[in-house]
Every structure is written in C-alpha cells, then in structure tokens.
N, C-alpha and C positions, 0 to 999 in steps of 0.2 A: 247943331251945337257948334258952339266957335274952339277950331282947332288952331292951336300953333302952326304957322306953314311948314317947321320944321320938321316935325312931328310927320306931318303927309309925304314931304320928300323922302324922310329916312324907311318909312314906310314902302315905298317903293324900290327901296334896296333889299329891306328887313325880307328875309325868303329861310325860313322857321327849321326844327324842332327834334324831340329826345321825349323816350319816357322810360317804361320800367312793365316785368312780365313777372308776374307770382307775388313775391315779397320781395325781391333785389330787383335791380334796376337793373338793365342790360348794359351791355357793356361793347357792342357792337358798332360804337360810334367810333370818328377820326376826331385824335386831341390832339391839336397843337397850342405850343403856349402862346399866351399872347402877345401883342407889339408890346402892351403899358398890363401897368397893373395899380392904376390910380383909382379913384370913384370911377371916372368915366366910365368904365367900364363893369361897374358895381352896380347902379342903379338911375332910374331914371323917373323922373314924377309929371304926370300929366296931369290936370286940370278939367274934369268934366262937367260943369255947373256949379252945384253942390258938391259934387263927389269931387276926393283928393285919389290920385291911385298911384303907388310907387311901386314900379314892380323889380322887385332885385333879381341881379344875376348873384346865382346861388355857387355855381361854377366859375373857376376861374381861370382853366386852360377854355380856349374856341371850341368848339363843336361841330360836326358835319354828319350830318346823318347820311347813311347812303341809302341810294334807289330800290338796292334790294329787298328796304325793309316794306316794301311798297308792293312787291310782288311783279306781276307782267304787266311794264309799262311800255306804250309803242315810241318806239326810237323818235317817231315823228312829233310824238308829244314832249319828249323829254328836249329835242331842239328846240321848236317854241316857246318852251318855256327856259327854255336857259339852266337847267340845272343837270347836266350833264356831269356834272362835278358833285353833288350830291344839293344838299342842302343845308344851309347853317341852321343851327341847333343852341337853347338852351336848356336851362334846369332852373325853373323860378319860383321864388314864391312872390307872392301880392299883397302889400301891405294897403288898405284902403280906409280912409278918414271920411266919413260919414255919418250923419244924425247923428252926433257925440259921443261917438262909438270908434274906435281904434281898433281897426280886428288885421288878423296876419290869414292870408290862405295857404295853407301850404306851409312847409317848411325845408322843401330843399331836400340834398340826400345826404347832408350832414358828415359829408366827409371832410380829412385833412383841410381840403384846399376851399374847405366851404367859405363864400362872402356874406351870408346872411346877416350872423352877428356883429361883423361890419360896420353893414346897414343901419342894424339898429343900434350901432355906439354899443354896442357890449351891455345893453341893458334887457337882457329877456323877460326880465322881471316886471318889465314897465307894459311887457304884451296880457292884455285882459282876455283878449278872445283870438279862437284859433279854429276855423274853419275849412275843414278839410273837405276838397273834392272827391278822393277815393285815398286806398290804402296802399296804392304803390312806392315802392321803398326811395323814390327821388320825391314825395312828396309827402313822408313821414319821417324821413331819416332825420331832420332838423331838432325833431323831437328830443332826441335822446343824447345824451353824453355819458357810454358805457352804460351801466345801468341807472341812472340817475338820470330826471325828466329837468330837462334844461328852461322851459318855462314854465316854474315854480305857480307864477300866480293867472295862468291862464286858464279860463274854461274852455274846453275843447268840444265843438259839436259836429255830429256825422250823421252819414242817415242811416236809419233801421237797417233798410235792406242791404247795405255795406257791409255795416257789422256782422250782420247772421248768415250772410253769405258767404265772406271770409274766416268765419266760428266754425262752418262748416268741411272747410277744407282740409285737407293735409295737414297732417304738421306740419311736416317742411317747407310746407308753401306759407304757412302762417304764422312761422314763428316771431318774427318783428313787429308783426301786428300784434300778436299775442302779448308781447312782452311791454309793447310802447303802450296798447288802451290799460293794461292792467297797471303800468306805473302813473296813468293820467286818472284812473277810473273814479276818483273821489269828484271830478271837475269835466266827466265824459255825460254829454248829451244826446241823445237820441232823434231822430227828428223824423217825420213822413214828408214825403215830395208834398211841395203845397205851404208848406209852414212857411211863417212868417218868424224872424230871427229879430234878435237886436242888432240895432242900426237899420231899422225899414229893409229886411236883407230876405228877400223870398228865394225856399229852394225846391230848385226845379227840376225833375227829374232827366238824366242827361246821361241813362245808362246805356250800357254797349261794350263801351272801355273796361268796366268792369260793372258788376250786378247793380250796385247801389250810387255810381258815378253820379255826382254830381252838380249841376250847373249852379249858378248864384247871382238873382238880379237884384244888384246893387241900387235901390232906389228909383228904378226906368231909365238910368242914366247908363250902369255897364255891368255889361255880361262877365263875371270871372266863371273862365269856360274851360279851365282843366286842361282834360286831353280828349276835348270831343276833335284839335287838328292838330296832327304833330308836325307835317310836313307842306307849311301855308303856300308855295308856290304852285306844289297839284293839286290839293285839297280844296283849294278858297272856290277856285274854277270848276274843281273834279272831284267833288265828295265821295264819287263812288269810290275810292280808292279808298285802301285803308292802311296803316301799319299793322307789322306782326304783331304787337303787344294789344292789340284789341281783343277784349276775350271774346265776344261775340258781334262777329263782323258785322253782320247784316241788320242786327239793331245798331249796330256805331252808325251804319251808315246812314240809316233813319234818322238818328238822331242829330247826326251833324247837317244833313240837308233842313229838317228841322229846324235849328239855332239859327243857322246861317239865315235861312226865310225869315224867322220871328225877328233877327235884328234886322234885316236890312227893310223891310216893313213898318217896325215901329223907331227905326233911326238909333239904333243901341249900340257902342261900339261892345265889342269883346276883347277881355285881357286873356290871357292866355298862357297856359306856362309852359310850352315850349315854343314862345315867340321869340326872336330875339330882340334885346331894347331896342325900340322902345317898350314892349310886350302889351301894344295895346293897338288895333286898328277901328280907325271908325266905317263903318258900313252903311 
C-alpha cells in the first residue's frame, strides 16, 4: 500500500497507549498538558486505498502509561527498547470513510477536556453509524452527555457476546454500560463474530480485553484493533505482555499474536486506540 513517508517516520517515534478496567477508565496514567492545543494535536487522517481513516485524539492533556501496568518486565528489555520513562499514551476514537458509509469507532471517555466533538465540527448529528470495540468507559463515554445520548441519529452496533457478558456482571461494574445501551437501545445492534456490517465492515472476534472485544476489518485494507495493544513499544515485539485492564490475559495474549500475524501476512495496517497520532501503523 502506498504510505506517506511521513506517516512511517512518526511511526517510529509513535511508542502507544491507555485503556479502562470494569465500566471507568483507569486513571493510573502520567497527564501533562500539552505544548499546543491547536488540530495538530486533535487529529490526524491517513489514506489507505479506498479506505479514509481519521483517528482523533479524544484527550487533550499527553499521556504516559507506566511500565507497571505491564507487570515484570526485565530491566534489560525495558533499555532496548527505550522506554524507561514509560510510554505515550492515547484515548481515540476512529472515524473511517468507506463504501459510502461514514462510521465513528469509539467515542472516547467523553470528559470535560474531550476533542472528539472538535473533530467532528460539533456535528454529532451528521454521525450514522457507531461501532464499538468493547464497553470500556474511554470508549463509551463519548456516548453520553449526562443523561442524554449525544449522537441523536446514529445506529450503534456491538457484538452479542459483549453485551451479555457485561448484562451479566455487577452492578457497579455495569452501570455506564447499563445506562448508555438503554439510552441508544431503539438504534443498538447486535452482531456474532463473522458478520458482515455496513460499509464492507467484517467483525472479527478479538476477545481477551474483555469477553465480546472486538476487531474490525475495514474492507482488507485496515484493522480498527481496539485494545488488542495498549503499550506498542513492548507489545508490537512482545505480545506475551499484557496490561492490567485485560480481563483475560491469556486469551489477550492469543489474540494479539493472532492479529499481529493475520496483518502482517495479508499486508493490513492496524488503527488503534491507544496509539498515539498518527493512530495507525502499517505491518
């Protein structure tokens, strides 16, 4: 696929990620605020063939995940690879234009300082479709504005075993979920791993992170891959790793050696939401 060369250089700076454990998002990361606070650092659109993919920074302080969330990592790995300082971190969602289809992934965790709306010029109204990777609260919170569902005219699809897997938990673990599918539920879709979506959008089963996680190929051109990697400078190299927010480690880890194989195999990049912009790398 022909890339921008800028795109590949910043890539090789870009060293990832952030996610979320229950229904809130954790809060374990290093925020400082930014140098600017202009687009540049709002969003960024890449070009994959057919496929458009712009993937927004949802956050607008920096982000640094640290190594702890990573568990026992040996000193000697954490020198070679340079991130001794932790790792930068976002919170994204993906907006992607294909087969005539304008679909939003994700919506961020919809706090004060969110850029989403931003992004889309303060028109949520103009988003049709809203496909969600899983139900962690940096990648539902966009949803909502107090009680009231901030994309009025979107259909929202998830998959089955997400749903009833998060139906089944706690309360307190599900109450944002509870509250956000029931304020969507006239425009909530259903789907099994396998299905085929509007805009040529196949979803792929990409659990671990959480029961129903999951992946989405974008027309053979790009993987929108959730949080199968939160932390891209150990992870891209060393899947066996995992973050704490993976509810079941050992299928995450299957799962992302998985992805990682099927794209770099059939030549797919992966977007990602806790990449930092660009939020997409080609494999």
């Amino acid at each position: 696929m022909n890339k921008p060369l800028a795109l590949c250089v910043m890539l090789l700076a870009a060293i990832v990620p952030h996610a979320a454990n229950g229904g809130n998002v954790e809060e374990n990361v290093v925020i400082s605020q930014p140098k600017m606070a202009d687009q540049a650092n709002i969003s960024e659109t890449v070009k994959v063939n057919e496929v458009t993919v712009t993937c927004i920074r949802d956050n607008k302080a920096e982000r640094t995940m640290p190594l702890s969330l990573f568990g026992d990592i040996p000193e000697s790995l954490i020198d070679s690879l340079g991130i001794r300082n932790g790792i930068k971190s976002s919170v994204n969602a993906i907006l992607v234009k294909t087969e005539g289809a304008t679909i939003l992934f994700d919506t961020g965790l919809g706090k004060s300082d969110s850029q989403l709306l931003t992004a889309l010029s303060n028109k949520p109204e103009d988003i049709k479709f809203i496909y969600l990777t899983h139900f962690h609260g940096d990648h539902i919170g966009g949803m909502m504005k107090g009680d009231k569902p901030v994309f009025t005219n979107a259909e929202v699809y998830a998959s089955r075993e997400e749903y009833e897997s998060w139906m089944k938990m706690p309360d307190e673990a599900k109450a944002q979920v509870v509250k956000t599918m029931k304020a969507y539920e006239k425009h909530l879709h259903l789907f099994e791993f396998g299905d085929t979506l509007p805009g040529n959008v196949i979803a792929l089963d990409g659990s671990g992170h959480t029961p129903g996680h999951t992946i989405y190929n974008v027309d053979n051109e790009v993987l929108v891959a959730g949080d199968i990697i939160h932390g891209m400078a150990l992870q891209l190299s060393h899947p066996e790793y995992c973050a704490s927010y993976d509810m079941d480690k050992e299928k995450a880890i299957r799962t992302r050696k998985r992805i990682l194989n099927y794209a770099r195999e059939h030549k797919i990049d992966i977007a990602g939401m806790h990449i930092p912009l660009p939020g997409i790398i080609p494999l």
